[in-house]
PDB file with one MODEL, atoms N, CA, C and O in Angstrom:
MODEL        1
ATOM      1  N   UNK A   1       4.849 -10.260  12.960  1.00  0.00           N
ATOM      2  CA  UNK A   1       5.327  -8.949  13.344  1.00  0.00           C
ATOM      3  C   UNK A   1       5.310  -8.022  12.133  1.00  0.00           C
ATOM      4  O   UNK A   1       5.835  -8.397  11.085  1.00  0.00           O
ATOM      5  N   UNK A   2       4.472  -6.301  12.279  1.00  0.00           N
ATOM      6  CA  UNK A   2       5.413  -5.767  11.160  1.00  0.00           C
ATOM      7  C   UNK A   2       5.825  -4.756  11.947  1.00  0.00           C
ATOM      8  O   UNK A   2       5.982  -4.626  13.161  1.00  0.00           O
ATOM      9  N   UNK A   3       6.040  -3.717  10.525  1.00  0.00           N
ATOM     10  CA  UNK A   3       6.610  -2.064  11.078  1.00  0.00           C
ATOM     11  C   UNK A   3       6.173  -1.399  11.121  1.00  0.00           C
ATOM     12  O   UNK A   3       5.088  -1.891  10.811  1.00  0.00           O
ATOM     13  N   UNK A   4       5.954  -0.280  11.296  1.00  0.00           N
ATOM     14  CA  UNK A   4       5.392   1.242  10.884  1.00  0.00           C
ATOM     15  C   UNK A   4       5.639   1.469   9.220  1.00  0.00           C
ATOM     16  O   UNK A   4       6.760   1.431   8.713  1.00  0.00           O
ATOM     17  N   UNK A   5       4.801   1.632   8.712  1.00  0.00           N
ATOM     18  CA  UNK A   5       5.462   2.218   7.225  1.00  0.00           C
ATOM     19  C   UNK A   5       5.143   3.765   7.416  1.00  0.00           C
ATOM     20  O   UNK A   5       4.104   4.323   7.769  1.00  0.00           O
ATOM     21  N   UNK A   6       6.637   4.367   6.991  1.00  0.00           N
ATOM     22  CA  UNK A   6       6.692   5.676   7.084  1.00  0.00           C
ATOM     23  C   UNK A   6       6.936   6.292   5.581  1.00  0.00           C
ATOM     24  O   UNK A   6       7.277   7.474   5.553  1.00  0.00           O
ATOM     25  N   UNK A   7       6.800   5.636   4.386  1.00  0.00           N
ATOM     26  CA  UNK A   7       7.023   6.318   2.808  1.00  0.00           C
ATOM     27  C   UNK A   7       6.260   5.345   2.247  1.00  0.00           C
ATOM     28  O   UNK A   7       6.545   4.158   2.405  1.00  0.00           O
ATOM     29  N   UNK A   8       4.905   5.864   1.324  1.00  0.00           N
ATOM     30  CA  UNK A   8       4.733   5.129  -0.160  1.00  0.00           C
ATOM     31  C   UNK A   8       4.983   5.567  -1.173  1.00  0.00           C
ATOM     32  O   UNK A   8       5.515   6.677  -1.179  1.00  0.00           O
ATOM     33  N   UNK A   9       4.678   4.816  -2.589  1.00  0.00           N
ATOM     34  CA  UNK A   9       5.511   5.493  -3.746  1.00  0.00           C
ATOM     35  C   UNK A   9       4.660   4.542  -4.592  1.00  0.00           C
ATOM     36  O   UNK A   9       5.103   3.443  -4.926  1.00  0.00           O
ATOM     37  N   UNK A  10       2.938   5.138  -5.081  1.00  0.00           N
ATOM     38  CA  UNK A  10       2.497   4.107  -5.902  1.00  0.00           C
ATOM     39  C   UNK A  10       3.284   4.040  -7.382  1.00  0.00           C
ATOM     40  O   UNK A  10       3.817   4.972  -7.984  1.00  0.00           O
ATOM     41  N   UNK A  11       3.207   2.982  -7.673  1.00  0.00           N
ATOM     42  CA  UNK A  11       4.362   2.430  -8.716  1.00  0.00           C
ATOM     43  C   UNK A  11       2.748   2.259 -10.540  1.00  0.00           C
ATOM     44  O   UNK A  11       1.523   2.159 -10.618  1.00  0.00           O
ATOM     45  N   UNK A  12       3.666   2.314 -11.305  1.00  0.00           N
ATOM     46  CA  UNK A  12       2.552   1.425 -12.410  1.00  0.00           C
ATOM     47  C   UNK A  12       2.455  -0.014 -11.462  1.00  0.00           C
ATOM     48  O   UNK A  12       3.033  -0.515 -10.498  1.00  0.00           O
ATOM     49  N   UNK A  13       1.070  -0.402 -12.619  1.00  0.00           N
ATOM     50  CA  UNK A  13       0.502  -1.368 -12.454  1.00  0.00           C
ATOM     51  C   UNK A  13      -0.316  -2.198 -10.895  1.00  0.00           C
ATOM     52  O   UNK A  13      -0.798  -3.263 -10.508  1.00  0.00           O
ATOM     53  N   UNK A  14      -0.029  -0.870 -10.484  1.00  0.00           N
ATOM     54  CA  UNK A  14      -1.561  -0.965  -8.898  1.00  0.00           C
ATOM     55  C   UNK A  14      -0.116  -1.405  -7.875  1.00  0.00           C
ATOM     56  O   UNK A  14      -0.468  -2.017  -6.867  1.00  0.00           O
ATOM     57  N   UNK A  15       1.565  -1.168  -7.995  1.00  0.00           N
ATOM     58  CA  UNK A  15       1.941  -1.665  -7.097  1.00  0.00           C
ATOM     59  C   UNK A  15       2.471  -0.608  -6.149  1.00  0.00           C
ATOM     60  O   UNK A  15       2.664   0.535  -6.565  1.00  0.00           O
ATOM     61  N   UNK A  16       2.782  -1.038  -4.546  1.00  0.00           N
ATOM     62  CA  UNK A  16       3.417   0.300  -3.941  1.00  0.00           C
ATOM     63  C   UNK A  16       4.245   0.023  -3.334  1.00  0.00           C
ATOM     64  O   UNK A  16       4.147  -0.918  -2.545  1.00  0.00           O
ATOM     65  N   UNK A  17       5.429   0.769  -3.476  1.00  0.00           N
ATOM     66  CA  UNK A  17       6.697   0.363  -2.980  1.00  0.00           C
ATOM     67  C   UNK A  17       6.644   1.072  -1.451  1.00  0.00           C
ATOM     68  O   UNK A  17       6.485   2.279  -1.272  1.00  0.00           O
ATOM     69  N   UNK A  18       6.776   0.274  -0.608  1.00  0.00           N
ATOM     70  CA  UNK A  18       6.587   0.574   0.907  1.00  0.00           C
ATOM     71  C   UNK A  18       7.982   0.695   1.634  1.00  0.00           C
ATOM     72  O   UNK A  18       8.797  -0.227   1.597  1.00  0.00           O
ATOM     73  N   UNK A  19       8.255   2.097   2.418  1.00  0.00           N
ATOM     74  CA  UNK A  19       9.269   2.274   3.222  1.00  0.00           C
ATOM     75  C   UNK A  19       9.047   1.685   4.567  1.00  0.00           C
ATOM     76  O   UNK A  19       8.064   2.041   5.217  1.00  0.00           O
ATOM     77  N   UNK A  20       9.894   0.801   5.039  1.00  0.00           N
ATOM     78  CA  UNK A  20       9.531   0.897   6.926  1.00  0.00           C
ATOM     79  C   UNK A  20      10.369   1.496   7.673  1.00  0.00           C
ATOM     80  O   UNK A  20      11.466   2.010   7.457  1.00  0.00           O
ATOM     81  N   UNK A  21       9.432   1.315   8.997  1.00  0.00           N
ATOM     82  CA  UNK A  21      10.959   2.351  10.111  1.00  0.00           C
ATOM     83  C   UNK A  21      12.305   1.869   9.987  1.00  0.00           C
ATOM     84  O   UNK A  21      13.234   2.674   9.918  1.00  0.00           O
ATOM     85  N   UNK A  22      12.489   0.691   9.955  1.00  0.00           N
ATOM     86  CA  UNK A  22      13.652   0.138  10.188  1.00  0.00           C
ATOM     87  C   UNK A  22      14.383   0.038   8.750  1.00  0.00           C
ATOM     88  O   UNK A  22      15.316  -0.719   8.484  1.00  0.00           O
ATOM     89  N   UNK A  23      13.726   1.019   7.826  1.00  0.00           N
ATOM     90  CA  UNK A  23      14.453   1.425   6.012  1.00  0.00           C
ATOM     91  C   UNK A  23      13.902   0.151   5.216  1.00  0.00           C
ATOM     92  O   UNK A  23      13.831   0.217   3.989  1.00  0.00           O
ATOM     93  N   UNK A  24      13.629  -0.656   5.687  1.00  0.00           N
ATOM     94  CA  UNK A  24      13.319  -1.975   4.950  1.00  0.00           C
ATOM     95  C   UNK A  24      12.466  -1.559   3.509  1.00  0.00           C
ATOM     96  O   UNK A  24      11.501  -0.819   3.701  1.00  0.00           O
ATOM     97  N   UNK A  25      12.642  -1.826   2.579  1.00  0.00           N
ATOM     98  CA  UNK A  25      11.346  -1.531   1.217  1.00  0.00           C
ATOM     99  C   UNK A  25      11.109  -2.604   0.733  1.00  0.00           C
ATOM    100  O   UNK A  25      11.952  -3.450   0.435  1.00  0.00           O
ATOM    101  N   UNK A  26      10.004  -2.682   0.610  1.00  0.00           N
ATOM    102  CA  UNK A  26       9.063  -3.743   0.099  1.00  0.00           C
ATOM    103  C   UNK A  26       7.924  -3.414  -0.629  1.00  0.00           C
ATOM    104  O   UNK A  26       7.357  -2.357  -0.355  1.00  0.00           O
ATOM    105  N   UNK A  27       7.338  -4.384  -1.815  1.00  0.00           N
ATOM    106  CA  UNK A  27       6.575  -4.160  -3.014  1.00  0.00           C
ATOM    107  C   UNK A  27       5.462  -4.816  -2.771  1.00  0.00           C
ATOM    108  O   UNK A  27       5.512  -6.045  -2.823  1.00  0.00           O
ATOM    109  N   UNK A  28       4.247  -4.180  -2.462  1.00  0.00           N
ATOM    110  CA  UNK A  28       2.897  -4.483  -2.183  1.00  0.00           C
ATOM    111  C   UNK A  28       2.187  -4.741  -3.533  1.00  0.00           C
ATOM    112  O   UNK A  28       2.169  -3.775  -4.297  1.00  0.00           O
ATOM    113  N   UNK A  29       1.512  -6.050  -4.017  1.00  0.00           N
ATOM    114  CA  UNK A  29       0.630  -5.389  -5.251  1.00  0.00           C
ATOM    115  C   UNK A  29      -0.918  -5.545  -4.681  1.00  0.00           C
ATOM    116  O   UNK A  29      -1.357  -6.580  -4.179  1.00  0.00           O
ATOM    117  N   UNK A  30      -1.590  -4.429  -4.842  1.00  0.00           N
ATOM    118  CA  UNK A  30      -2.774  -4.209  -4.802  1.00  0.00           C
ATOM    119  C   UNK A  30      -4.050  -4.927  -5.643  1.00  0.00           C
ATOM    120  O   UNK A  30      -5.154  -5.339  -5.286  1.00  0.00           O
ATOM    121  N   UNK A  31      -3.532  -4.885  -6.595  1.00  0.00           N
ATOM    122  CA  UNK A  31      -4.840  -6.042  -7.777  1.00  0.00           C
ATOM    123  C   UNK A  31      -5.616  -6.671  -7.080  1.00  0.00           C
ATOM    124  O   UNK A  31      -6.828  -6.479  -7.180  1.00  0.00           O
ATOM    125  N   UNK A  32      -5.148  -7.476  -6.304  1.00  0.00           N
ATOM    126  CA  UNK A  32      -5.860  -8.779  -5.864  1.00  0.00           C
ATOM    127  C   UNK A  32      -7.014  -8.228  -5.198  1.00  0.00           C
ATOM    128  O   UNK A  32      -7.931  -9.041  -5.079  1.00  0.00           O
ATOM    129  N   UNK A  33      -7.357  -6.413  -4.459  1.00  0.00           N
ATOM    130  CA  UNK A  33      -8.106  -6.217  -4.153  1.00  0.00           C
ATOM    131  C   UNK A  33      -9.411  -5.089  -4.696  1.00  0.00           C
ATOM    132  O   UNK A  33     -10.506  -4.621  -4.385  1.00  0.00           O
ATOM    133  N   UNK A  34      -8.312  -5.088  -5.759  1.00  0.00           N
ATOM    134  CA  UNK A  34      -9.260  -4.142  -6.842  1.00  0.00           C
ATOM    135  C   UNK A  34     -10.747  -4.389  -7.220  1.00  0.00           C
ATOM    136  O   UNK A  34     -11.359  -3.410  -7.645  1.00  0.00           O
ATOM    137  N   UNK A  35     -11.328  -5.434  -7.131  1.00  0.00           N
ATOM    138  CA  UNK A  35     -12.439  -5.625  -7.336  1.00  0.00           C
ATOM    139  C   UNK A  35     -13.750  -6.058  -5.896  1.00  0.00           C
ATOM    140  O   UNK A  35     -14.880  -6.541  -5.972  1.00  0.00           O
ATOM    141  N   UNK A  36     -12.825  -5.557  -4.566  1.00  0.00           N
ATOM    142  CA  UNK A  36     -13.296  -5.383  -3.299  1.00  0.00           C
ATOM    143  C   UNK A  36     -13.862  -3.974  -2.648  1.00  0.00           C
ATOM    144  O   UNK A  36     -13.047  -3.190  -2.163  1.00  0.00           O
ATOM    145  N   UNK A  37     -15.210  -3.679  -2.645  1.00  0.00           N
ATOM    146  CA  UNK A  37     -15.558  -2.589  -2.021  1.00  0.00           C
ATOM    147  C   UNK A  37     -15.606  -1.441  -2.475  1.00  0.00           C
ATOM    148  O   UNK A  37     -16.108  -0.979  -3.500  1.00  0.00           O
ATOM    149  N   UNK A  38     -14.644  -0.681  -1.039  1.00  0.00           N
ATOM    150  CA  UNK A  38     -13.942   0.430  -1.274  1.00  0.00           C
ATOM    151  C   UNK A  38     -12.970   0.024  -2.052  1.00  0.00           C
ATOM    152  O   UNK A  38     -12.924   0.887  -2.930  1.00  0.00           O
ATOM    153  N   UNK A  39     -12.294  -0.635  -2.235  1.00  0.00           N
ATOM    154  CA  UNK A  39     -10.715  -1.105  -3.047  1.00  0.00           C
ATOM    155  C   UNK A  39     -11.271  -0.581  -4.733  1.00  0.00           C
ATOM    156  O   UNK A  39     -10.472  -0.049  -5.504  1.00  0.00           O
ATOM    157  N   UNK A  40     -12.593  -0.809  -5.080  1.00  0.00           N
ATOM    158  CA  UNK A  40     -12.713  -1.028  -6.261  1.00  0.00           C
ATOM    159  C   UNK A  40     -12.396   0.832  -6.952  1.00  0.00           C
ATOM    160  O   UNK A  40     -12.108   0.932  -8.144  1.00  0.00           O
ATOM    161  N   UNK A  41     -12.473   1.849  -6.266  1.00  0.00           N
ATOM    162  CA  UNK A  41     -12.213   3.535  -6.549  1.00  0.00           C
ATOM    163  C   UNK A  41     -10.794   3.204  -6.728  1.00  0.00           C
ATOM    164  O   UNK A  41     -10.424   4.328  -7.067  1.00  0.00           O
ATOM    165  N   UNK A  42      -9.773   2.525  -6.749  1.00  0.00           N
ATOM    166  CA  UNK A  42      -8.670   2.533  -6.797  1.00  0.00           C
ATOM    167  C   UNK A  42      -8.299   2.128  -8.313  1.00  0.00           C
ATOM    168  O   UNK A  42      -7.326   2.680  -8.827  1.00  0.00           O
ATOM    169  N   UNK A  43      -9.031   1.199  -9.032  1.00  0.00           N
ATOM    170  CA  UNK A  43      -8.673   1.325 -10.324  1.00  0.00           C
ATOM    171  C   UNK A  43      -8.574   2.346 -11.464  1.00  0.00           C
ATOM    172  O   UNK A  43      -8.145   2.209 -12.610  1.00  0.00           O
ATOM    173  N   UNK A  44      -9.124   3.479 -10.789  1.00  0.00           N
ATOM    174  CA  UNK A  44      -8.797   4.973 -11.667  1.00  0.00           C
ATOM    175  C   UNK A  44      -7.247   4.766 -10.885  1.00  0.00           C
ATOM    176  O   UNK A  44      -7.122   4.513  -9.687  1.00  0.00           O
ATOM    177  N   UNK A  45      -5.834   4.980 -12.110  1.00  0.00           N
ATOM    178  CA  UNK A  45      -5.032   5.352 -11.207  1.00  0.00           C
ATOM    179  C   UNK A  45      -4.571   6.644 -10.688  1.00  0.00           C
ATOM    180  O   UNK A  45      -3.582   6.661  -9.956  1.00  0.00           O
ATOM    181  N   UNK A  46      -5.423   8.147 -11.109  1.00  0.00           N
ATOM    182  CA  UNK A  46      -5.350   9.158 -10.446  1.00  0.00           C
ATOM    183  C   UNK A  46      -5.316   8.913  -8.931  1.00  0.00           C
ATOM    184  O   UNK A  46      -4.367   9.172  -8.191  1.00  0.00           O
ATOM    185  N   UNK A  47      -6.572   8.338  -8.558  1.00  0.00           N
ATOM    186  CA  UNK A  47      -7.072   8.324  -7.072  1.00  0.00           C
ATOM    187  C   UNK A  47      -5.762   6.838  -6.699  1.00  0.00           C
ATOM    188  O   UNK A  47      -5.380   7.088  -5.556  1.00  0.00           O
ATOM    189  N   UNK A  48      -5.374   6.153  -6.957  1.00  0.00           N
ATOM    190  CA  UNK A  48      -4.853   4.986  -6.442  1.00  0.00           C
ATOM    191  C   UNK A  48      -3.462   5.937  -5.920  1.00  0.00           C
ATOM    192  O   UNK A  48      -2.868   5.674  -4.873  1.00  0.00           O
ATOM    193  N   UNK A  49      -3.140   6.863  -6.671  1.00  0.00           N
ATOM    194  CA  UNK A  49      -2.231   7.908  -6.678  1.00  0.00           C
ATOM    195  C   UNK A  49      -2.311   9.057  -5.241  1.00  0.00           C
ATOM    196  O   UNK A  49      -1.525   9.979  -5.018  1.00  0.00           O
ATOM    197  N   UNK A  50      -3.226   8.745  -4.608  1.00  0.00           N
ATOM    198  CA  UNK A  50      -3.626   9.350  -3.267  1.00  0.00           C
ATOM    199  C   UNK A  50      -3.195   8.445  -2.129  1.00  0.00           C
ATOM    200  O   UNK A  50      -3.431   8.689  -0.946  1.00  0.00           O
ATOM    201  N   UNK A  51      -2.380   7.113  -2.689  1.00  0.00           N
ATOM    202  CA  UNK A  51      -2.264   6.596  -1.191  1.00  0.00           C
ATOM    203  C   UNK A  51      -1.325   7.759  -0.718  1.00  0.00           C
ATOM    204  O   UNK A  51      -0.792   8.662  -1.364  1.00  0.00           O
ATOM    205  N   UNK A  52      -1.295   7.479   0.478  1.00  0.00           N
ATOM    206  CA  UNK A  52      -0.141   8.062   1.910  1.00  0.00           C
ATOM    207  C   UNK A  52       0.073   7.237   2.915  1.00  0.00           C
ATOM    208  O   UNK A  52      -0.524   6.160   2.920  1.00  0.00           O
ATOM    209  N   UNK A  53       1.050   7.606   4.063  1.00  0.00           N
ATOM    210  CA  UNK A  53       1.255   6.538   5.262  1.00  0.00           C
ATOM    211  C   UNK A  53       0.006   7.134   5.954  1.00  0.00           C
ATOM    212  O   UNK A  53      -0.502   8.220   5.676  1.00  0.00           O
ATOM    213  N   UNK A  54      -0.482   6.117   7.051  1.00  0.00           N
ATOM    214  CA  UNK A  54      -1.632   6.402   7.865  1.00  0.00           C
ATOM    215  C   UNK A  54      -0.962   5.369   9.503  1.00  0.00           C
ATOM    216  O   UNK A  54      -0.306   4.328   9.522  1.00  0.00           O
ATOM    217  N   UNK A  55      -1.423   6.120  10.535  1.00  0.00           N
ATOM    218  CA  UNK A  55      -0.916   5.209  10.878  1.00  0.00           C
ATOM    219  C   UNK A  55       0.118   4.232  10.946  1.00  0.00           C
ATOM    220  O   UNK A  55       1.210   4.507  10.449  1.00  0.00           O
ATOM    221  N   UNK A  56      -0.093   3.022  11.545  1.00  0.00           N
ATOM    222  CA  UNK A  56       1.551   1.768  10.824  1.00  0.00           C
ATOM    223  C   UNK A  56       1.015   1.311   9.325  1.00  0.00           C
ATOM    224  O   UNK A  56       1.626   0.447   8.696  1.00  0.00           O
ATOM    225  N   UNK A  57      -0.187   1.961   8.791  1.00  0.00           N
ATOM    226  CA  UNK A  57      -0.268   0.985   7.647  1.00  0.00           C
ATOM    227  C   UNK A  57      -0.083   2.473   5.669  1.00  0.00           C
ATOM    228  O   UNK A  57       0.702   3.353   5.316  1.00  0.00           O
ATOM    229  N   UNK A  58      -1.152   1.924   5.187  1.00  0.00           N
ATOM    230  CA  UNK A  58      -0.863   3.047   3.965  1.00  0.00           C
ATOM    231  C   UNK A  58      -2.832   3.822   3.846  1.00  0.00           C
ATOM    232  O   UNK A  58      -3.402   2.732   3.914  1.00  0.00           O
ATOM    233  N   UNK A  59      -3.381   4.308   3.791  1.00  0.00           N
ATOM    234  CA  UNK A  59      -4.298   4.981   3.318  1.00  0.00           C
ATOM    235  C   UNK A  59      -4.725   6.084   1.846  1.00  0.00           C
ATOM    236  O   UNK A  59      -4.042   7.000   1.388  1.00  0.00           O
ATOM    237  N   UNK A  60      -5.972   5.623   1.413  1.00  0.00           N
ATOM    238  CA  UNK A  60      -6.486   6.280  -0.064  1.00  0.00           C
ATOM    239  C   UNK A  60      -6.917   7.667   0.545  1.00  0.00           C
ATOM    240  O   UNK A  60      -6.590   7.941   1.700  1.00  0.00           O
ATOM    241  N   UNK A  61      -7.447   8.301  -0.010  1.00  0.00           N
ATOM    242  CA  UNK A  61      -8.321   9.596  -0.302  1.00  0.00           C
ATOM    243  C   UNK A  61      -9.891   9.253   0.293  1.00  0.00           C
ATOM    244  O   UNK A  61     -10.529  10.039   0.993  1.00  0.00           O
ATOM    245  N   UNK A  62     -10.414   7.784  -0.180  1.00  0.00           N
ATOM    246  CA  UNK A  62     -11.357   7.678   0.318  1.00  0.00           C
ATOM    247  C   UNK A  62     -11.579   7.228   1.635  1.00  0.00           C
ATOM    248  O   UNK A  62     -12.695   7.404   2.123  1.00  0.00           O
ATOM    249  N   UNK A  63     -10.655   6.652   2.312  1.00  0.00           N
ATOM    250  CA  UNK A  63     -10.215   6.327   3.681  1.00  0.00           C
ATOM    251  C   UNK A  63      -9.905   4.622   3.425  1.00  0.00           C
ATOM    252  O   UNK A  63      -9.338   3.962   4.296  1.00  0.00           O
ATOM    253  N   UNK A  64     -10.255   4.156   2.416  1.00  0.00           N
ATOM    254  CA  UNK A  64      -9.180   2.653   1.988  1.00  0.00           C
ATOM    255  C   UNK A  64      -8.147   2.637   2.603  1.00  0.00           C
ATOM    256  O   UNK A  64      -7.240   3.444   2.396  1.00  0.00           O
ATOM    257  N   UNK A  65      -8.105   1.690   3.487  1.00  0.00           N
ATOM    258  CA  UNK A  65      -6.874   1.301   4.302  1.00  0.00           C
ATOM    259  C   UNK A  65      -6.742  -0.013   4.496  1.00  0.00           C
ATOM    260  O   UNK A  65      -7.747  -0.679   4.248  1.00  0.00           O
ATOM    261  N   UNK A  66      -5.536  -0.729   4.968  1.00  0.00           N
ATOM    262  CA  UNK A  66      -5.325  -2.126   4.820  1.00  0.00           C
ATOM    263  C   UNK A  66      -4.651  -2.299   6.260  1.00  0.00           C
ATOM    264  O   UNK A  66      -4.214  -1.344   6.903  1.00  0.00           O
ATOM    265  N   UNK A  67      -4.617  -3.549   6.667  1.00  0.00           N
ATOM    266  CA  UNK A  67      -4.462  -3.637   7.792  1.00  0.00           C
ATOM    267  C   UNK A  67      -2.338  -3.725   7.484  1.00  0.00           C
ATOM    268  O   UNK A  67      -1.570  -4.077   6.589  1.00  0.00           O
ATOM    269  N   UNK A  68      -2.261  -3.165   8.853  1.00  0.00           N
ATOM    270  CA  UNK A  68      -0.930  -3.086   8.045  1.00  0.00           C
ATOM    271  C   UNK A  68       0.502  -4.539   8.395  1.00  0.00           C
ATOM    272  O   UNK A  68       1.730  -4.517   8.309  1.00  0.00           O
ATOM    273  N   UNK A  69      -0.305  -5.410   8.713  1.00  0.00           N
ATOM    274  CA  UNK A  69       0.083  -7.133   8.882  1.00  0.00           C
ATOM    275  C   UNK A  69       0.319  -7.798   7.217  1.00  0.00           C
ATOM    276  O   UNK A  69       1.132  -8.573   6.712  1.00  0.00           O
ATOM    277  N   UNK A  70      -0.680  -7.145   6.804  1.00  0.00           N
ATOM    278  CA  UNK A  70      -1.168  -7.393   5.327  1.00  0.00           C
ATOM    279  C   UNK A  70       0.181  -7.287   4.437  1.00  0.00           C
ATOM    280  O   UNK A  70       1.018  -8.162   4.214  1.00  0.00           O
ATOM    281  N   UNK A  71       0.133  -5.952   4.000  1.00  0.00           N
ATOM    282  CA  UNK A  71       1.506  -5.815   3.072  1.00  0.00           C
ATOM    283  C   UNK A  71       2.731  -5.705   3.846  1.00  0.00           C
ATOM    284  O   UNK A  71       3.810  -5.344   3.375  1.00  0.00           O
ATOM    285  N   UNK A  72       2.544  -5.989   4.897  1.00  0.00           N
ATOM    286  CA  UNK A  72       4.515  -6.807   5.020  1.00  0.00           C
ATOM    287  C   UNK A  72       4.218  -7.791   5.141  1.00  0.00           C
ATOM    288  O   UNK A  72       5.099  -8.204   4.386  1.00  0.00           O
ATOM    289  N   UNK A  73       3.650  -8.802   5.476  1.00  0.00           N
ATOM    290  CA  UNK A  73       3.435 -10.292   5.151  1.00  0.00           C
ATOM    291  C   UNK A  73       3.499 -10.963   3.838  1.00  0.00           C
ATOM    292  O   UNK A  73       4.026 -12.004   3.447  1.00  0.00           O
ATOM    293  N   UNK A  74       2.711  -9.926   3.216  1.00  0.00           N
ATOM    294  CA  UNK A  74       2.586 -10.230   1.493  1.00  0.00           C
ATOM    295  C   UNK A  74       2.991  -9.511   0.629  1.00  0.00           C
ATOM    296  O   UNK A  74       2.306  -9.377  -0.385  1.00  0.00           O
ATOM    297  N   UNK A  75       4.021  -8.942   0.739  1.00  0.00           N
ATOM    298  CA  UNK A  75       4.706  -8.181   0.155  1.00  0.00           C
ATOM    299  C   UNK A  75       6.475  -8.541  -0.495  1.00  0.00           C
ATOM    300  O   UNK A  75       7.093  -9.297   0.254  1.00  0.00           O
ATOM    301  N   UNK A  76       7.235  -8.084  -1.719  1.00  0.00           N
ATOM    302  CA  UNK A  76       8.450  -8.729  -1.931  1.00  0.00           C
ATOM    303  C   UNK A  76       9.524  -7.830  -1.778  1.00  0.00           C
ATOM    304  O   UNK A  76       9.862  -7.082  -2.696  1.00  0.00           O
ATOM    305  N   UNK A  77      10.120  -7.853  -0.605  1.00  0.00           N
ATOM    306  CA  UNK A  77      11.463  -7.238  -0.704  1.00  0.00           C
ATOM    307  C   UNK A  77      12.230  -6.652  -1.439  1.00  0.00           C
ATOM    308  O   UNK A  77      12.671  -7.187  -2.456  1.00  0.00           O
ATOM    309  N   UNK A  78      12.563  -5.349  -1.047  1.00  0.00           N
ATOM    310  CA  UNK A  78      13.163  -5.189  -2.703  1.00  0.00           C
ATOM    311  C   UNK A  78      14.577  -4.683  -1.929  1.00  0.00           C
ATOM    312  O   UNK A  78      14.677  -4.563  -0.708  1.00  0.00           O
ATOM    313  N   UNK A  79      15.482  -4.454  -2.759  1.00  0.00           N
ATOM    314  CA  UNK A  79      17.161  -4.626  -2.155  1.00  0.00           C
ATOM    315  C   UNK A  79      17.496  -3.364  -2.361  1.00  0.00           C
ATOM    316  O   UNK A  79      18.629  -2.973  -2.082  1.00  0.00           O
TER     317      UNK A  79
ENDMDL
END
């Protein structure tokens, strides 16, 4: 199951702190896909700096998007 994410907040070091509907925040790190595709425009961190909510999930500038099962599954809670 996830949520809607309705706030991001890219963080240093490629991570993004994710709001859900239900307020929940949780810490996505991106790295692991930095050297995938489209993922790879994200290591400038100007542009990594373009995510937004899309949808239930988060979206780049270039239309990089992740499925949004992804970072609440693999993602760490934050309090």
């Amino acid at each position: 199951m996830y949520l809607k994410v309705t706030d991001v907040q890219p963080k240093p070091d490629y991570i993004l702190l994710l709001t859900y509907a239900n307020a929940e925040k949780k810490q996505f790190d991106v790295k692991p896909y930095l050297d995938r595709g489209i993922f790879k425009a994200l290591k400038d961190p100007n542009f990594f700096s373009t995510v937004r909510p899309c949808f239930d999930s988060v979206q780049w500038a270039n239309k990089a998007d992740i499925d949004p099962e992804t970072p609440y599954e693999d993602s760490i809670k934050v309090n």
